[in-house]
N, C-alpha and C positions, 0 to 999 in steps of 0.2 A: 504494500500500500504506500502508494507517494501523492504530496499533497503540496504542488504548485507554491514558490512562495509570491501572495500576491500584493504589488504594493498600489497604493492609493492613489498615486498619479495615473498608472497602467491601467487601475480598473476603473479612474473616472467615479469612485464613490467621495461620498462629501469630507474634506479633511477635516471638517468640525464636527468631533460625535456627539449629540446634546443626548446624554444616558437619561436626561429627568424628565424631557419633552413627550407629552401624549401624541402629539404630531409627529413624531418622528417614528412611533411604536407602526404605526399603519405601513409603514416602508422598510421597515425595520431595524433601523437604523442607533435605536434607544430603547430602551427599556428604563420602565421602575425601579428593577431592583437595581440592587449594587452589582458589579460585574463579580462574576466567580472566576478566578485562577487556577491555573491547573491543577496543583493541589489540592487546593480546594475541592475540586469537581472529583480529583481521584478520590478522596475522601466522602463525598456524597457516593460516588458508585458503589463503595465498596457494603453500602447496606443496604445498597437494592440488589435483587433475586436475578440472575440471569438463567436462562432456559438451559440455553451452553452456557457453562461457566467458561469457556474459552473468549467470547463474545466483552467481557468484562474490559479483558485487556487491548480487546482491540477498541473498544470505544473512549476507552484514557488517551489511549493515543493517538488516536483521532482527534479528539476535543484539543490535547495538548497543540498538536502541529497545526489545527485551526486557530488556535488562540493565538500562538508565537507568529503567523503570518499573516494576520489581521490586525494584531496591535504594534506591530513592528513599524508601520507606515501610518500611524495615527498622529496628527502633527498638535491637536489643543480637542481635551475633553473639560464638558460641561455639562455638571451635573446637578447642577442646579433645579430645584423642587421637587427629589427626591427625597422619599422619607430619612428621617434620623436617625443613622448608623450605630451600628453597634460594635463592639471593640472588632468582633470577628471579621465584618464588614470592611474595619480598617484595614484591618490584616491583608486581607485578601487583597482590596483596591492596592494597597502601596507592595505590592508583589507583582501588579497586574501593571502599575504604573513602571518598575524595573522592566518590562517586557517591551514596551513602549520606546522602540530606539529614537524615533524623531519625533517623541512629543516635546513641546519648548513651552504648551499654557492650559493651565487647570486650575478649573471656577471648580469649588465647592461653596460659594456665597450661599447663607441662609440655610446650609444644610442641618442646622442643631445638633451638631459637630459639639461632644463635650471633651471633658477633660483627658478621658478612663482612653476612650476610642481616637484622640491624639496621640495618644502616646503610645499607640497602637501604630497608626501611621509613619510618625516619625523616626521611627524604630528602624521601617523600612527604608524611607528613606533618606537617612542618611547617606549612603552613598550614591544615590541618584545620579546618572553622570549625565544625563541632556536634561530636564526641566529649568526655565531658566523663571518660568513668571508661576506663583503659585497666588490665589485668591480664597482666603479663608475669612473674608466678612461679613459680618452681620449674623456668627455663631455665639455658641457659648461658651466657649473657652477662658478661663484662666488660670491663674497661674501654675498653677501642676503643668496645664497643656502650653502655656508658654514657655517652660524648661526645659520641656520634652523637645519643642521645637527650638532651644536657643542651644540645647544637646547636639539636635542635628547640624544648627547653623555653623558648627563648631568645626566640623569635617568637611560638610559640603562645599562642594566647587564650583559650581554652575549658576545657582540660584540670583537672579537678581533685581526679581521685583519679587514685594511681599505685600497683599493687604491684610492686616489685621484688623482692620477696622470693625466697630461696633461688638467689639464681646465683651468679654468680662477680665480683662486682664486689669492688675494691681500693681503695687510698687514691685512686691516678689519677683512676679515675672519681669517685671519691665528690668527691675538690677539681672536677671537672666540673660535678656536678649543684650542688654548693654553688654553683659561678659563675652559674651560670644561676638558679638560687631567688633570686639578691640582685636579680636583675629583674624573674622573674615573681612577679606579687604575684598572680597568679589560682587556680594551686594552692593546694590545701588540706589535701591528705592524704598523704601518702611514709611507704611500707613498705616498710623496707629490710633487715629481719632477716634472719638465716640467709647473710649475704655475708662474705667474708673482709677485712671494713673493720679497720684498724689504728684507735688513739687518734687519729692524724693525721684521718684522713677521716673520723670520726665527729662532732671535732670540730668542723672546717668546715661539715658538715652541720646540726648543734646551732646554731652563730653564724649560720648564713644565715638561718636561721628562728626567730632568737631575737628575743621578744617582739611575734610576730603572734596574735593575736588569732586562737582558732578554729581554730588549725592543729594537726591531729595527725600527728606523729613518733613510727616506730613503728621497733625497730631499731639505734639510737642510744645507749641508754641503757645505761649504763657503761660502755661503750669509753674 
């Protein structure tokens, strides 16, 4: 069994996968749920009954080499007004998102994205090596999921626009993300309005990034 690898340019499908869009579901393009990983999916087969137990293995690997050449050539997912994920959810997507060779932008805005299932995601990616714009506003996150994420900012290389905007982060997080900006010199952009930052956290945030060149800080000002 061999299975074409097919990229997105070649096959003329949309480079933009909206996963949360009911419009997209009729063409098939999206879906509600959250995407399942290989793994994942080996794991769900393995408690259902096959007729031939032979049959098990070959539909793993099937889904596997469908999955790896369909999300290889995916360039920005958006998953926006899908339901509020759960750790395992995390899990999966930031496995899913590693498979993803030329994606470069992923909206989870408004996803009710908490703390527990951040730190699920950022787990994974930390080593991400193409995302470059990640959108996490107008969730619930903080500061536990600010750490997780200032964890990853630590290592990662690619990353360089972030919105945070509108969650729940605090001084905690925000002294977090500041530890991590005095390292990463690759970010360029942090949107952190609409958080419950005190003068403490705001200012830490201001010093980590003060006097780089190019960087826009959005969030900060006047705290």
């Amino acid at each position: 069994m061999r299975i074409k690898k097919v990229y997105l340019y070649k096959a003329k499908w949309k480079l933009v996968r909206d996963l949360g869009s009911g419009d997209l579901d009729k063409d098939g393009a999206g879906s509600r749920n959250w995407p399942l990983d290989p793994d994942g999916f080996d794991e769900l087969i393995e408690s259902k009954q096959f007729t031939n137990g032979a049959d098990k293995e070959t539909v793993k690997t099937l889904y596997r080499k469908m999955s790896e050449a369909q999300l290889s050539g995916i360039e920005m997912l958006d998953f926006t007004g899908i339901s509020a994920p759960s750790v395992s959810d995390m899990e999966q997507l930031g496995r899913c998102l590693n498979l993803c060779e030329n994606l470069s932008q992923c909206d989870l805005t408004g996803v009710g994205l908490t703390d527990e299932p951040c730190r699920a995601l950022f787990s994974t990616l930390k080593f991400n090596a193409v995302l470059t714009e990640l959108d996490l506003g107008g969730n619930e996150i903080g500061d536990e999921g600010a750490t997780a994420l200032a964890s990853a900012l630590e290592v990662n290389g690619v990353l360089t626009d972030l919105n945070l905007c509108n969650n729940k982060i605090r001084d905690e997080g925000a002294a977090a993300i500041a530890e991590a900006l005095r390292g990463n010199r690759v970010l360029k952009a942090l949107y952190i309005g609409g958080n419950e930052l005190g003068d403490e956290g705001a200012k830490a945030i201001r010093d980590a990034v003060s006097g780089r060149e190019g960087f826009t800080l959005q969030g900060c000002e006047g705290c």
